[in-house]
N, C-alpha and C positions, 0 to 999 in steps of 0.2 A: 129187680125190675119185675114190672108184675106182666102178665102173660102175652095180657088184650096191648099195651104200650111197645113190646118187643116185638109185637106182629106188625105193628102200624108202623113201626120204625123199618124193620125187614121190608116191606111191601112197599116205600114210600122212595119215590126218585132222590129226595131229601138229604143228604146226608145229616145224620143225630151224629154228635158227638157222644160218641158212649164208650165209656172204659169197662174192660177186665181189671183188676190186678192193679188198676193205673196204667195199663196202656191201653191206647187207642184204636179201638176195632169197628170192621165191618159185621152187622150181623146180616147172613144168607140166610136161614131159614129156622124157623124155630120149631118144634116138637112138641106140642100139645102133651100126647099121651105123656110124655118123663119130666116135662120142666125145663126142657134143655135149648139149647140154640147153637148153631152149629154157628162159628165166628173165626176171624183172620185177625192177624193184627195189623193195620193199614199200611204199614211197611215194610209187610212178610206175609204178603198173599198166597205163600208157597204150606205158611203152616197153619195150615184149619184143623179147628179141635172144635169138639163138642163141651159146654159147659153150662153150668146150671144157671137159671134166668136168675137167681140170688145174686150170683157173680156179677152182674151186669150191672151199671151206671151211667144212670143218664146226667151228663153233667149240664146244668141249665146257663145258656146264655146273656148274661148282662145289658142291659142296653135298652 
């Protein structure tokens, strides 16, 4: 996911479907300087990790 997209997602009342890994995350804030985005997975707000905006997928909805 590219940088400018991750912010406007992070920033936006919105909810983006966007996966890690294949699961389902909230992105909180992203990190310019490393590439990074600090994210939860939406059914385990308890474990936030920091991971590379690569990782990140925005799944586009149909319709």
């Amino acid at each position: 996911m590219n940088m400018q997209r991750a912010q406007e997602i992070a920033a936006s009342p919105v909810m983006a479907n966007v996966t890690c890994d294949g699961v389902p995350v909230y992105i909180q804030q992203v990190f310019e300087d490393n590439g990074t985005a600090r994210i939860y997975p939406l059914n385990s707000p308890e474990q936030e990790r920091e991971v590379s905006l690569a990782s990140l997928t925005e799944q586009q909805t149909q319709g």
